[in-house]
Biopython code that builds the backbone (N, CA, C, O; Angstrom):
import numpy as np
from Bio.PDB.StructureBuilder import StructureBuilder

atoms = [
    (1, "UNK", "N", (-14.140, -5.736, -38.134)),
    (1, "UNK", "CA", (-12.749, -5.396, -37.865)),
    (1, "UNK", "C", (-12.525, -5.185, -36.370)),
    (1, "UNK", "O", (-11.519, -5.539, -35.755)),
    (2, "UNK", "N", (-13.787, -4.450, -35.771)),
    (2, "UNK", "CA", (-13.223, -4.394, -34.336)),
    (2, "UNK", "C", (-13.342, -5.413, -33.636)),
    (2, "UNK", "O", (-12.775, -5.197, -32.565)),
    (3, "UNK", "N", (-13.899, -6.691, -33.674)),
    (3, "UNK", "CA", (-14.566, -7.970, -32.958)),
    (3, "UNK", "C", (-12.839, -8.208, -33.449)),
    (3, "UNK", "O", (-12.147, -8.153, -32.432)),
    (4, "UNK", "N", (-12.060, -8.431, -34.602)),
    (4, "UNK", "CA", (-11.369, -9.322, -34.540)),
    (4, "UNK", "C", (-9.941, -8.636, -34.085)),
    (4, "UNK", "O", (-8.999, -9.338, -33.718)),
    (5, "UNK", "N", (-9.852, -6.869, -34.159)),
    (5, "UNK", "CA", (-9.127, -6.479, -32.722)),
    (5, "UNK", "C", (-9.530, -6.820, -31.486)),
    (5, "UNK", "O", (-8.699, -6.350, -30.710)),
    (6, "UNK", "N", (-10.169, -7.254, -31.039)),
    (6, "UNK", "CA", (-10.553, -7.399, -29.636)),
    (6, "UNK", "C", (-10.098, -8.784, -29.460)),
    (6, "UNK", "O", (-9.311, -9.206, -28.613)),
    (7, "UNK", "N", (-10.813, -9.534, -30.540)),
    (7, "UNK", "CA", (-10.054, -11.035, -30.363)),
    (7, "UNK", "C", (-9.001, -11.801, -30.384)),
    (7, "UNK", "O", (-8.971, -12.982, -30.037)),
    (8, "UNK", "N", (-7.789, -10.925, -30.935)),
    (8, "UNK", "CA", (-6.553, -10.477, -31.049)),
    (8, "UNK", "C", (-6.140, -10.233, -29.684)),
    (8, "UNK", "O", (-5.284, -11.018, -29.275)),
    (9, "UNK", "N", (-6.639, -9.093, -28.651)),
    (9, "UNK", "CA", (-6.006, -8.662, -27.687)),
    (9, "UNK", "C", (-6.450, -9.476, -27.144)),
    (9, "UNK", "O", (-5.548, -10.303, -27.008)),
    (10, "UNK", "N", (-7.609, -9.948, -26.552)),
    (10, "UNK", "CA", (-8.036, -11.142, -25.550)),
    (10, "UNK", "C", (-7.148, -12.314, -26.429)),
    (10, "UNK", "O", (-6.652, -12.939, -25.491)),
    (11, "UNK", "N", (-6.917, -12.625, -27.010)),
    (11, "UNK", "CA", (-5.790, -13.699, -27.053)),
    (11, "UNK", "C", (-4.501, -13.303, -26.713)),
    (11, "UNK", "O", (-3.923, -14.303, -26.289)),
    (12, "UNK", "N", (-3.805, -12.385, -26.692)),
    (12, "UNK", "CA", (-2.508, -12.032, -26.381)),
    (12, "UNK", "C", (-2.564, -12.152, -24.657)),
    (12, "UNK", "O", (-1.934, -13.073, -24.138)),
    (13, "UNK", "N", (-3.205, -11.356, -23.938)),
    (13, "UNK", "CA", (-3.962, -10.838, -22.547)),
    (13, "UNK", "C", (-3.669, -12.850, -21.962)),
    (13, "UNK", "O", (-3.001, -13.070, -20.951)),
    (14, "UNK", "N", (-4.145, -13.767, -22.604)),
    (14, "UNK", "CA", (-4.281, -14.918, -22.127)),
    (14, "UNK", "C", (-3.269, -15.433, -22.668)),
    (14, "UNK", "O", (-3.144, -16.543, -22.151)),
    (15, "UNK", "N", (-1.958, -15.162, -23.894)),
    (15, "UNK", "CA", (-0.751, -15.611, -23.957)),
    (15, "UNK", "C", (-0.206, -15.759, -22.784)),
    (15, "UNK", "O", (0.127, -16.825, -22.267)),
    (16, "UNK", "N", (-0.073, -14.305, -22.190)),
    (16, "UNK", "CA", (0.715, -13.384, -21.416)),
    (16, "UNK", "C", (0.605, -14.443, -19.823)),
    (16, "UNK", "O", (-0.199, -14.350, -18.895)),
    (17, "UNK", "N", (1.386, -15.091, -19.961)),
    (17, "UNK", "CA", (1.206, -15.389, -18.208)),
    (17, "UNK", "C", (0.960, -14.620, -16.853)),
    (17, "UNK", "O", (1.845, -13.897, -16.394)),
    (18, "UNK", "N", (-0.387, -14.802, -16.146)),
    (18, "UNK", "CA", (-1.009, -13.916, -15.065)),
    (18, "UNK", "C", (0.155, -13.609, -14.669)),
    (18, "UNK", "O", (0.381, -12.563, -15.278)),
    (19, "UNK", "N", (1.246, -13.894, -13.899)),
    (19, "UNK", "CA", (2.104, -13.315, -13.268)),
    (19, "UNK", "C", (2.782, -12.111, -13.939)),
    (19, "UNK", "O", (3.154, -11.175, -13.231)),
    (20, "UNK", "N", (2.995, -12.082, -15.531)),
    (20, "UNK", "CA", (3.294, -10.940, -15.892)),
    (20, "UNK", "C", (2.262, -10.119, -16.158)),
    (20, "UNK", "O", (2.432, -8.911, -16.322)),
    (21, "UNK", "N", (1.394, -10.549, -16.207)),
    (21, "UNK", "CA", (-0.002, -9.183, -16.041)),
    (21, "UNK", "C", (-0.160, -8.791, -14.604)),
    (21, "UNK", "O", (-0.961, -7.878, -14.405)),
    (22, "UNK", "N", (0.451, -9.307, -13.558)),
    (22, "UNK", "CA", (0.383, -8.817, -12.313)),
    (22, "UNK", "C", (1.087, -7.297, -12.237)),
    (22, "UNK", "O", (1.821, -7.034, -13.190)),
    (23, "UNK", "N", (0.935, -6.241, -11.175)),
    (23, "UNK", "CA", (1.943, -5.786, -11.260)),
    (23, "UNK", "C", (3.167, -5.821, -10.499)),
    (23, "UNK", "O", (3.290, -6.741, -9.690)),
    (24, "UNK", "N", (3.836, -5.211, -10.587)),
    (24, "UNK", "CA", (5.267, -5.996, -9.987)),
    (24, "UNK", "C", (5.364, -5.591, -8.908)),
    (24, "UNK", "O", (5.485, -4.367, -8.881)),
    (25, "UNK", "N", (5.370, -6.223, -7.656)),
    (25, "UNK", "CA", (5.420, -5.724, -6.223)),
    (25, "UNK", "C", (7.124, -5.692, -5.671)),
    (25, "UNK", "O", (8.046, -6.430, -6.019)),
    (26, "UNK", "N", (7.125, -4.424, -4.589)),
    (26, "UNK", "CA", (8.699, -4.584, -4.517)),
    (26, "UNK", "C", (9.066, -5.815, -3.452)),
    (26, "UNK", "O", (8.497, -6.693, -2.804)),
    (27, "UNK", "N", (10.333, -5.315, -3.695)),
    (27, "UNK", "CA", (11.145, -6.940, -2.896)),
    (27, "UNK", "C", (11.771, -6.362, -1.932)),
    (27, "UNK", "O", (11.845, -5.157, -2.169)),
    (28, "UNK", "N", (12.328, -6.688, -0.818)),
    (28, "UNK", "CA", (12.876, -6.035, 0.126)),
    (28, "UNK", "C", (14.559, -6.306, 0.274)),
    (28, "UNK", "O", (15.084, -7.333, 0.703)),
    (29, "UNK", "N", (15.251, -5.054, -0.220)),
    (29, "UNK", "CA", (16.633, -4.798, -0.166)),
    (29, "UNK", "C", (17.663, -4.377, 0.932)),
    (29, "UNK", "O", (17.631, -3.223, 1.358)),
    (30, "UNK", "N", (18.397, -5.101, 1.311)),
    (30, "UNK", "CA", (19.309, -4.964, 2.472)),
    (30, "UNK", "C", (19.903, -3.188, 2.429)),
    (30, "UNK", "O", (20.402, -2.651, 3.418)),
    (31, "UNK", "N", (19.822, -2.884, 1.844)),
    (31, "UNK", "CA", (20.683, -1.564, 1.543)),
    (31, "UNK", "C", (19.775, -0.681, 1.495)),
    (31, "UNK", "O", (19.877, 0.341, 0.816)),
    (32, "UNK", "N", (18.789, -0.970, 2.205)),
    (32, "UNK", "CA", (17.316, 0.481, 2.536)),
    (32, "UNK", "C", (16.813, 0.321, 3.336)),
    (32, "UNK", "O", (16.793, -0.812, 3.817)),
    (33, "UNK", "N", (16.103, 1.405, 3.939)),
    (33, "UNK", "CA", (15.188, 1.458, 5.197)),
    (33, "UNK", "C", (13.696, 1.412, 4.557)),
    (33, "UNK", "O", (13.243, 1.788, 3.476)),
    (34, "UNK", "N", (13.278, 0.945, 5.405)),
    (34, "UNK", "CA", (11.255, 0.825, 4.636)),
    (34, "UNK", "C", (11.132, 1.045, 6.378)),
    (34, "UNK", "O", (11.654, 0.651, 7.421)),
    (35, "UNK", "N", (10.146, 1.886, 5.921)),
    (35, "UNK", "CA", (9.226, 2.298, 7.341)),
    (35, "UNK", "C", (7.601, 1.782, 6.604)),
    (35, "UNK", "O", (7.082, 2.182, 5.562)),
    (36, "UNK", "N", (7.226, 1.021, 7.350)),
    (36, "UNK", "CA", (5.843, 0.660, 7.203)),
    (36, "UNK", "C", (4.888, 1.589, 7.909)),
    (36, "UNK", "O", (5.467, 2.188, 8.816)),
    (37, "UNK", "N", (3.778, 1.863, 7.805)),
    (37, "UNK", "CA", (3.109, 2.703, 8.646)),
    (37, "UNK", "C", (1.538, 2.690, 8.117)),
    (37, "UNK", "O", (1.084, 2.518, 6.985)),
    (38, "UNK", "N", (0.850, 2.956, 9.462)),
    (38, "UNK", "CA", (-0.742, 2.915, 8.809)),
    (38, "UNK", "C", (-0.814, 4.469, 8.899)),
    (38, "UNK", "O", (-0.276, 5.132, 9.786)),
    (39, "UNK", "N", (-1.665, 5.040, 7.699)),
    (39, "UNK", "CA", (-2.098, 6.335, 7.961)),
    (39, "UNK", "C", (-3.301, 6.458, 9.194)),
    (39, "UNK", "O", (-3.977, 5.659, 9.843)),
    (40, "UNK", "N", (-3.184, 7.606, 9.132)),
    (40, "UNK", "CA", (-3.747, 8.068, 10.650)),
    (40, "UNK", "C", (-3.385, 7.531, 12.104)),
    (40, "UNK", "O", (-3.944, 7.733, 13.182)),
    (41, "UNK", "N", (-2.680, 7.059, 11.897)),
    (41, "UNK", "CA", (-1.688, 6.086, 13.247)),
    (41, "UNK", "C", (-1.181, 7.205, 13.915)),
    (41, "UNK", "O", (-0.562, 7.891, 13.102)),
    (42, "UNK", "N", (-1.167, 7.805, 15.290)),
    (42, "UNK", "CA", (-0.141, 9.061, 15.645)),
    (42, "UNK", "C", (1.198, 8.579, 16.147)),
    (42, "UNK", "O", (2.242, 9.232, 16.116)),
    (43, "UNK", "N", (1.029, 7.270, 16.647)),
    (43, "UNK", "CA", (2.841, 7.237, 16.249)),
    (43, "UNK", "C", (3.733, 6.796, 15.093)),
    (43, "UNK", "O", (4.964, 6.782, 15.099)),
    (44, "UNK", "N", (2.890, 6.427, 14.068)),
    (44, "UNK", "CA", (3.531, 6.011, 12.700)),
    (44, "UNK", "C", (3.890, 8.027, 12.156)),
    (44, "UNK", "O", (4.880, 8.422, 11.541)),
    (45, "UNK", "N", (2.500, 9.042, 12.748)),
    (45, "UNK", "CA", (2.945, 10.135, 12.383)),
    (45, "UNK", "C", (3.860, 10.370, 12.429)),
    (45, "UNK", "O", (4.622, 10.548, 11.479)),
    (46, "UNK", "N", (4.249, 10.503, 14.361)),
    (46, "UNK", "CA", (5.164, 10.676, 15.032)),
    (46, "UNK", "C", (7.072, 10.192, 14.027)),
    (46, "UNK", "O", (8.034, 10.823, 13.587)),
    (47, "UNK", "N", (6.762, 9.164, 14.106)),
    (47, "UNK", "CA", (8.270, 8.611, 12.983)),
    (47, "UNK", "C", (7.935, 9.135, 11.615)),
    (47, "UNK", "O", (8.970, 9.575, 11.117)),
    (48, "UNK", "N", (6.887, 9.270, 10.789)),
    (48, "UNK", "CA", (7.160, 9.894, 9.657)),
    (48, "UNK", "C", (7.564, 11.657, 10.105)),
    (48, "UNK", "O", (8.595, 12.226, 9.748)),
    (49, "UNK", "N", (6.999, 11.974, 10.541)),
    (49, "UNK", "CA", (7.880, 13.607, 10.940)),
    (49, "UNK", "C", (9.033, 13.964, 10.994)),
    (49, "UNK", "O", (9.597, 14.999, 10.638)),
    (50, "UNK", "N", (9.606, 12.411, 11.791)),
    (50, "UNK", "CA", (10.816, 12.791, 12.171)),
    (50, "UNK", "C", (11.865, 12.050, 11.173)),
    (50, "UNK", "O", (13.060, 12.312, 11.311)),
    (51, "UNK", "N", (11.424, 11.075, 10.107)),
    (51, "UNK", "CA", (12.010, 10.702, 9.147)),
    (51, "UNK", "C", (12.204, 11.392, 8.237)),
    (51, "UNK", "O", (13.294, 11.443, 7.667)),
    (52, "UNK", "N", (11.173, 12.081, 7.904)),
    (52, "UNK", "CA", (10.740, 13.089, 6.724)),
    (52, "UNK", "C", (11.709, 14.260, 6.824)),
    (52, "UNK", "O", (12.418, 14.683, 5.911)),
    (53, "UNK", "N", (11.623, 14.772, 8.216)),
    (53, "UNK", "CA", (12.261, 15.515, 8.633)),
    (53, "UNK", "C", (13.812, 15.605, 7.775)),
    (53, "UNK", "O", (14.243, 16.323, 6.872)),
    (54, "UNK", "N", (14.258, 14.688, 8.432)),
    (54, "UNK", "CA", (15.939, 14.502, 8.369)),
    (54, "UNK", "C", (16.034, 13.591, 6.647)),
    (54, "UNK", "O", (16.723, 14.036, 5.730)),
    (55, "UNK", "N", (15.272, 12.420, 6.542)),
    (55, "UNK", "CA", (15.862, 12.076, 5.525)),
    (55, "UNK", "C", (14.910, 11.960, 3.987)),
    (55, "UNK", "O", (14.977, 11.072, 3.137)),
    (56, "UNK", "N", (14.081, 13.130, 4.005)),
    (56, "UNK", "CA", (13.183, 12.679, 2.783)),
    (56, "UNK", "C", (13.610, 12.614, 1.632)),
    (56, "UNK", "O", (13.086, 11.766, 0.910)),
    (57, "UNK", "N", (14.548, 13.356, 1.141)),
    (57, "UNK", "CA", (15.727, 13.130, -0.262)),
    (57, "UNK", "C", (16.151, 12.297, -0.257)),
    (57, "UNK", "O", (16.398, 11.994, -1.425)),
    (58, "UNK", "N", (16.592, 11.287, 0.662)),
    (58, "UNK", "CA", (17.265, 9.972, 0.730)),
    (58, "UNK", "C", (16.851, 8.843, -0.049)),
    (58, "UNK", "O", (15.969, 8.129, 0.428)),
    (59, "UNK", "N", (17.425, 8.511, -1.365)),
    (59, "UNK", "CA", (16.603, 6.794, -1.919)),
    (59, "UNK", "C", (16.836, 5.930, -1.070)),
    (59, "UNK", "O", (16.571, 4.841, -1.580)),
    (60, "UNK", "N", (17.167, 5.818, -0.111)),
    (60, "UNK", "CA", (17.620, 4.431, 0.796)),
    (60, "UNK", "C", (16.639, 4.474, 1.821)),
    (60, "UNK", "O", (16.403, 3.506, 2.544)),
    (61, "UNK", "N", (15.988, 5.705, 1.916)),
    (61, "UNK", "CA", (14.844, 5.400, 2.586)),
    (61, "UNK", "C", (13.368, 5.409, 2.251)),
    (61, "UNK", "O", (13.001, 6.494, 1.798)),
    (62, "UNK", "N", (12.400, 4.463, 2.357)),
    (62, "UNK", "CA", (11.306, 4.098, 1.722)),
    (62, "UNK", "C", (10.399, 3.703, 2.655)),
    (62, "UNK", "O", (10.520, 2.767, 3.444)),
    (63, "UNK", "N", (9.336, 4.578, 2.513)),
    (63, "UNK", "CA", (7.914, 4.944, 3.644)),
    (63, "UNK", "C", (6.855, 3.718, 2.577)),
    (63, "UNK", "O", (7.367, 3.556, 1.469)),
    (64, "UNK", "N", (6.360, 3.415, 2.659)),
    (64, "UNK", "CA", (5.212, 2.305, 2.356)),
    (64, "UNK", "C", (3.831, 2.114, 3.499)),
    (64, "UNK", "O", (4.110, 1.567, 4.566)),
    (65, "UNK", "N", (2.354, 2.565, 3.271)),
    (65, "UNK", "CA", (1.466, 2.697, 3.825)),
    (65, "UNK", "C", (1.100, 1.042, 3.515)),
    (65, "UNK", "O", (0.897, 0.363, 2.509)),
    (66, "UNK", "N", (1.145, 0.803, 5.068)),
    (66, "UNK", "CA", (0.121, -0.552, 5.328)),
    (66, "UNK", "C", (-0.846, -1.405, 4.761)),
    (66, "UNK", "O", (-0.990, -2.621, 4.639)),
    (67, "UNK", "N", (-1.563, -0.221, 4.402)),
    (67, "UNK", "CA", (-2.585, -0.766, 3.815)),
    (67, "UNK", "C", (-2.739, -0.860, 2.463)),
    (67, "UNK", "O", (-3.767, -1.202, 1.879)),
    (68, "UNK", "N", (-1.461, -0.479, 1.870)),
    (68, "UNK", "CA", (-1.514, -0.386, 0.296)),
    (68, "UNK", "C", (-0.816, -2.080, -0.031)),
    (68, "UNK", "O", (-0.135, -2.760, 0.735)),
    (69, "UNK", "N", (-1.223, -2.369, -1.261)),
    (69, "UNK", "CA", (-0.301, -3.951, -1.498)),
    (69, "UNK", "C", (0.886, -3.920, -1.824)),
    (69, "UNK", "O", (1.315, -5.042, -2.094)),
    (70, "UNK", "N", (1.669, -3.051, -1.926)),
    (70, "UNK", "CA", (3.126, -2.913, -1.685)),
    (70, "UNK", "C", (3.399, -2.931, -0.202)),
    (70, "UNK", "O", (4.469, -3.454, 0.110)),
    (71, "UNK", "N", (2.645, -2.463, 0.776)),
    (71, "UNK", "CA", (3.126, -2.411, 2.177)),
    (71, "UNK", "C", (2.901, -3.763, 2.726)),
    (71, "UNK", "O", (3.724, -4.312, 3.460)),
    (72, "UNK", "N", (1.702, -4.337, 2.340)),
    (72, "UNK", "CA", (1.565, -5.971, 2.707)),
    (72, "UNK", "C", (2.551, -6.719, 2.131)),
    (72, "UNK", "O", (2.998, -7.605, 2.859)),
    (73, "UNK", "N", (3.049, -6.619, 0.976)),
    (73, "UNK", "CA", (4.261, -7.159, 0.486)),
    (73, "UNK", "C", (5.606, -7.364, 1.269)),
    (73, "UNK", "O", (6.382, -8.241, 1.650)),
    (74, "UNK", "N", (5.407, -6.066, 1.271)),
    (74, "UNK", "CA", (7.363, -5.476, 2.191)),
    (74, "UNK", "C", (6.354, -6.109, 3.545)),
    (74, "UNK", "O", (5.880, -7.172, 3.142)),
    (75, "UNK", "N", (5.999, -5.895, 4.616)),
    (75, "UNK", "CA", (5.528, -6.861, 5.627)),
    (75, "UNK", "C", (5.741, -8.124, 5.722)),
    (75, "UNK", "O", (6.623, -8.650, 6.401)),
    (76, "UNK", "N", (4.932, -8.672, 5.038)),
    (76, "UNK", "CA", (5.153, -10.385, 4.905)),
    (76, "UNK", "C", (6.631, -10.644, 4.455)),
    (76, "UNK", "O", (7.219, -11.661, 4.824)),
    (77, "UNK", "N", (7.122, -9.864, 3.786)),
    (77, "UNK", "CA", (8.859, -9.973, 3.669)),
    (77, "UNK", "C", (9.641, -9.918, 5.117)),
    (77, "UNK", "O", (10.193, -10.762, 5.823)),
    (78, "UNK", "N", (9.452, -8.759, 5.189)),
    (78, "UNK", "CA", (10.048, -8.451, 6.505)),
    (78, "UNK", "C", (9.808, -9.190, 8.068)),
    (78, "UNK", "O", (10.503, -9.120, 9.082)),
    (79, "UNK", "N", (8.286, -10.057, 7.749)),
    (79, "UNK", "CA", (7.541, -10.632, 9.046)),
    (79, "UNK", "C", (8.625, -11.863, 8.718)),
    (79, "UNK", "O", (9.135, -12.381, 9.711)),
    (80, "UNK", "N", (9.070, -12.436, 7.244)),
    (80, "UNK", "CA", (9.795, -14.210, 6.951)),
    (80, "UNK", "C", (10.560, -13.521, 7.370)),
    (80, "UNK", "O", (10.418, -13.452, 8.591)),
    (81, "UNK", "N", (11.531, -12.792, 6.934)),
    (81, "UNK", "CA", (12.802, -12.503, 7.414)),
    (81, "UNK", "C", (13.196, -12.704, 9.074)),
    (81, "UNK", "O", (13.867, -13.555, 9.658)),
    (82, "UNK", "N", (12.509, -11.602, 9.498)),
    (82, "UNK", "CA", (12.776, -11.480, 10.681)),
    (82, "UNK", "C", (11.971, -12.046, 11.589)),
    (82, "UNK", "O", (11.867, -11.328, 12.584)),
    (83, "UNK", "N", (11.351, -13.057, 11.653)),
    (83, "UNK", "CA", (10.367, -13.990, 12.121)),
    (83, "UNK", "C", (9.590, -13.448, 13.097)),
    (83, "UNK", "O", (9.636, -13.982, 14.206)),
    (84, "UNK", "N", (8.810, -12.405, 12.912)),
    (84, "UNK", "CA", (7.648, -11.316, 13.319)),
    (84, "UNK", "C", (6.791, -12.126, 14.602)),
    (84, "UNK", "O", (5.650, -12.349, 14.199)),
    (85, "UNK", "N", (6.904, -12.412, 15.402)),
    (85, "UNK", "CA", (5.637, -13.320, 16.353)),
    (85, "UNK", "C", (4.516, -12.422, 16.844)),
    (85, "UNK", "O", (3.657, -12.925, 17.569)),
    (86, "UNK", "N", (4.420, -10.678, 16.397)),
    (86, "UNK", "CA", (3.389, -9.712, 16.767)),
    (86, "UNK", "C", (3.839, -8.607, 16.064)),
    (86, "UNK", "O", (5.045, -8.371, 16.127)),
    (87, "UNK", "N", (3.245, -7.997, 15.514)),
    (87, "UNK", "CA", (3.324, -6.749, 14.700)),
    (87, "UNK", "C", (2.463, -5.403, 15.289)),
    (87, "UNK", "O", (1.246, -5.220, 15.275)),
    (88, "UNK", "N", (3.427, -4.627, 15.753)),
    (88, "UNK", "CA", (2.652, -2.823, 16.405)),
    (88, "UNK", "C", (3.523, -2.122, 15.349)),
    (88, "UNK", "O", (4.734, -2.216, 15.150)),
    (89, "UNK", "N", (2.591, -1.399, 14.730)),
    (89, "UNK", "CA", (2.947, -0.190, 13.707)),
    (89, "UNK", "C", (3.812, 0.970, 14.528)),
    (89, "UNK", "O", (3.737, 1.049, 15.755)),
    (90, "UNK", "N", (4.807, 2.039, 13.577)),
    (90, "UNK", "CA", (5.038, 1.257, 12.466)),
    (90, "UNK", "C", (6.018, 0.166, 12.386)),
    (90, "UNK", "O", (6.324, -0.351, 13.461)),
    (91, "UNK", "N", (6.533, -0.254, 11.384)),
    (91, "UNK", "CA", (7.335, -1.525, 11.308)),
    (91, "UNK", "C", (8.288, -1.084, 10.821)),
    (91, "UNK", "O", (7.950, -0.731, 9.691)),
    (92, "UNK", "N", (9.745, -0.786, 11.041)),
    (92, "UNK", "CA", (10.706, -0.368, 10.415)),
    (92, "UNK", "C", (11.575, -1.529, 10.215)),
    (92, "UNK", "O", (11.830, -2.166, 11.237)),
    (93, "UNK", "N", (12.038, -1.903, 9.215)),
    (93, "UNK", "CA", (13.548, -2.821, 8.584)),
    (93, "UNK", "C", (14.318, -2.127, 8.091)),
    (93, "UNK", "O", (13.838, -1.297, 7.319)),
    (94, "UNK", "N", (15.266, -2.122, 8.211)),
    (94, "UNK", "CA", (16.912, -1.416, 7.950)),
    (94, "UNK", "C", (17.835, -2.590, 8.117)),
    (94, "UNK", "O", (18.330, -2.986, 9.172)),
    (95, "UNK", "N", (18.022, -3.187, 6.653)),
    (95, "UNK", "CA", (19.179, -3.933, 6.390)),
    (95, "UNK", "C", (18.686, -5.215, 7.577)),
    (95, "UNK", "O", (17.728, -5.957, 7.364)),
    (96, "UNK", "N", (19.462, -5.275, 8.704)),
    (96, "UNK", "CA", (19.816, -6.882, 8.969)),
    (96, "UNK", "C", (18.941, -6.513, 10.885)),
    (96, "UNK", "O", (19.009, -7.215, 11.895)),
    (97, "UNK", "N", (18.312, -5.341, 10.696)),
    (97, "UNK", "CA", (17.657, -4.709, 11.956)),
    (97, "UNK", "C", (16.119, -4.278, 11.522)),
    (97, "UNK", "O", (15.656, -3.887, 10.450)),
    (98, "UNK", "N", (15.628, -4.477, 12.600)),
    (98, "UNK", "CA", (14.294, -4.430, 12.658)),
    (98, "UNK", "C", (13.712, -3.481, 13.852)),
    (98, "UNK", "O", (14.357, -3.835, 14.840)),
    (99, "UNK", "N", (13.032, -2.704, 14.150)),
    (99, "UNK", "CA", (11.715, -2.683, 15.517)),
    (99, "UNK", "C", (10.600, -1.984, 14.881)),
    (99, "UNK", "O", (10.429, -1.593, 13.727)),
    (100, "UNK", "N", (9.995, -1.939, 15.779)),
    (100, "UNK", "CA", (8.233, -1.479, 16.182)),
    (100, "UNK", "C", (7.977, -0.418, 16.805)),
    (100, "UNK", "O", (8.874, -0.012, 17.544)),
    (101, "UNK", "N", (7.056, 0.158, 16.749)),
    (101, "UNK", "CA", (6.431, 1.690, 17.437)),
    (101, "UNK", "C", (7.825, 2.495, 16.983)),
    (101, "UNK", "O", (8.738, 2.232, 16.201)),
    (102, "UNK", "N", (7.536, 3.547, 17.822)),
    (102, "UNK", "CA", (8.448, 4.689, 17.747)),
    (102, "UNK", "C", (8.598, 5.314, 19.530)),
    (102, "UNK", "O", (7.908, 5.145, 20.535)),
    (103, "UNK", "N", (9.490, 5.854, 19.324)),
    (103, "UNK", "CA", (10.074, 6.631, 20.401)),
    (103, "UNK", "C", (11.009, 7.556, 20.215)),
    (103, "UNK", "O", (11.219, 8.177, 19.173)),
    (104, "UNK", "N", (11.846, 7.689, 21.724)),
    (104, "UNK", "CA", (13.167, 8.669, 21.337)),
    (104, "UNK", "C", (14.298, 7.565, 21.151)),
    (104, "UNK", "O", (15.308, 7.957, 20.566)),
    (105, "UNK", "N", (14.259, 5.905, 21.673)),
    (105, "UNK", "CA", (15.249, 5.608, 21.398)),
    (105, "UNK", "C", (15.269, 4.656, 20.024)),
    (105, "UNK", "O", (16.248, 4.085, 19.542)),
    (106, "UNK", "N", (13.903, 4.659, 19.546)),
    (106, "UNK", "CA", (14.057, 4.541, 18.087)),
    (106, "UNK", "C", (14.339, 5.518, 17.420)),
    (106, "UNK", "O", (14.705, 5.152, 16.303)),
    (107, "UNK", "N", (14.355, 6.563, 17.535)),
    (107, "UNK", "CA", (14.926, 7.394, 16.479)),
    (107, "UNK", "C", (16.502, 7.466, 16.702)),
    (107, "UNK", "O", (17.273, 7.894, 15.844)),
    (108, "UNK", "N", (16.818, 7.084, 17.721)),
    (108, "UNK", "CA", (18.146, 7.034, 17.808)),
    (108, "UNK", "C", (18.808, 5.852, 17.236)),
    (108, "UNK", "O", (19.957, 5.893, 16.795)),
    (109, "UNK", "N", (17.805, 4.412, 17.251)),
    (109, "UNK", "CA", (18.083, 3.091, 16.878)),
    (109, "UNK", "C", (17.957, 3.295, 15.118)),
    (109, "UNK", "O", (18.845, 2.872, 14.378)),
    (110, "UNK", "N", (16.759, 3.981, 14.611)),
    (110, "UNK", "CA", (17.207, 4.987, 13.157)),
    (110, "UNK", "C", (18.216, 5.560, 12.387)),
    (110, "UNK", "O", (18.366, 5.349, 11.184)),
    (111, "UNK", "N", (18.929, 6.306, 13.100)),
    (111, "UNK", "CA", (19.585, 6.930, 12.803)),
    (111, "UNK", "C", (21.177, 6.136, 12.828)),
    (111, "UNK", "O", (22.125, 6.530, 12.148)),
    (112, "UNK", "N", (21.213, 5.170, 13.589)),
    (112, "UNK", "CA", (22.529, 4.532, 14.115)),
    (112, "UNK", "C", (22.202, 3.594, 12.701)),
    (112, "UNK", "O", (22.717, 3.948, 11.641)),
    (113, "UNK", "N", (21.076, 2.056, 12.769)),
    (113, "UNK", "CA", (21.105, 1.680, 11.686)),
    (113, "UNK", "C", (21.320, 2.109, 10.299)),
    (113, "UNK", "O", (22.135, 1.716, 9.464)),
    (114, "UNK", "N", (20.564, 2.850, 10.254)),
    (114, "UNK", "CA", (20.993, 3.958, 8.428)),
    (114, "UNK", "C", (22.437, 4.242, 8.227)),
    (114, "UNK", "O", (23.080, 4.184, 7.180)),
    (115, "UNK", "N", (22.804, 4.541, 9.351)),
    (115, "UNK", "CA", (24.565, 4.959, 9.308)),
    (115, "UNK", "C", (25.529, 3.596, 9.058)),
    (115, "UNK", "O", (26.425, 3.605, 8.213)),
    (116, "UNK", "N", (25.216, 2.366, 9.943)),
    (116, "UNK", "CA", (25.666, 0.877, 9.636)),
    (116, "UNK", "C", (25.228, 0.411, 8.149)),
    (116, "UNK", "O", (25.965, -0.277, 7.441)),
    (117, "UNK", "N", (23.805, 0.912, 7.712)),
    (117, "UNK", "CA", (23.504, 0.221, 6.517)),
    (117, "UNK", "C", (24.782, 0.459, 5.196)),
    (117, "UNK", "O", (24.837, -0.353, 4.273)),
    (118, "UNK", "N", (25.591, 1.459, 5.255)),
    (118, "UNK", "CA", (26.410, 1.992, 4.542)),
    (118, "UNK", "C", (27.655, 1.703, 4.611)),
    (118, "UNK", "O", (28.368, 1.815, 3.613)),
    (119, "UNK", "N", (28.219, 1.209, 6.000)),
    (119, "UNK", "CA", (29.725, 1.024, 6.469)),
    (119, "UNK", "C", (30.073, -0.367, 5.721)),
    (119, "UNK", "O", (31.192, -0.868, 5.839)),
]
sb = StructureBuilder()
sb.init_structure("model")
sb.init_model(0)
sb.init_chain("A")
sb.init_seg("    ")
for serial, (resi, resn, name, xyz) in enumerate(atoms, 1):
    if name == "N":
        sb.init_residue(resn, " ", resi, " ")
    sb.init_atom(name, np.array(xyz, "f"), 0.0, 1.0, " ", f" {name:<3s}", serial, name[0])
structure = sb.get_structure()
């Protein structure tokens, strides 16, 4: 009985087309911010502090670690989109805007985009 449960599920498992046994990676939406970031990075810190800070309740904004396969996902999205020719962490996309690293006038370029993403 159990050989022919098993042979049952290994036949279903191989119905199932690989892509729906994948799991589902996200897609990248005009109407959110994704901050990419490598952990232990001190200026990816630097912008998560100050994101976290001000907008961590926010669904429109979405932190994704680098190195996870959702962050390579949203990347390679964001690299077609916005036709990436060098990548310095972190990587922020907001709607129809993009930059790199952090500073004071990215957080200001932050804060202005998030506010456009809505108008």
């Amino acid at each position: 009985m159990l050989r022919f449960l098993s042979l049952l599920i290994a036949l279903a498992l191989m119905a199932t087309p690989a892509e729906a046994r994948k799991k589902k990676l996200p897609t990248l939406e005009n109407n959110k911010a994704y901050v990419l970031y490598l952990e232990g990075c001190p200026i990816c810190t630097q912008a998560l502090e100050y994101i976290n800070e001000r907008y961590l309740t926010r669904l429109d904004v979405v932190t994704v670690n680098l190195e996870t396969e959702e962050g390579q996902a949203l990347l390679k999205q964001c690299a077609k989109k916005f036709n990436f020719q060098r990548i310095l962490a972190p990587v922020i996309c907001i709607g129809d805007n993009y930059f790199m690293g952090w500073s004071g006038k990215a957080a200001k370029d932050f804060d202005k985009y998030l506010v456009e993403l809505h108008e």
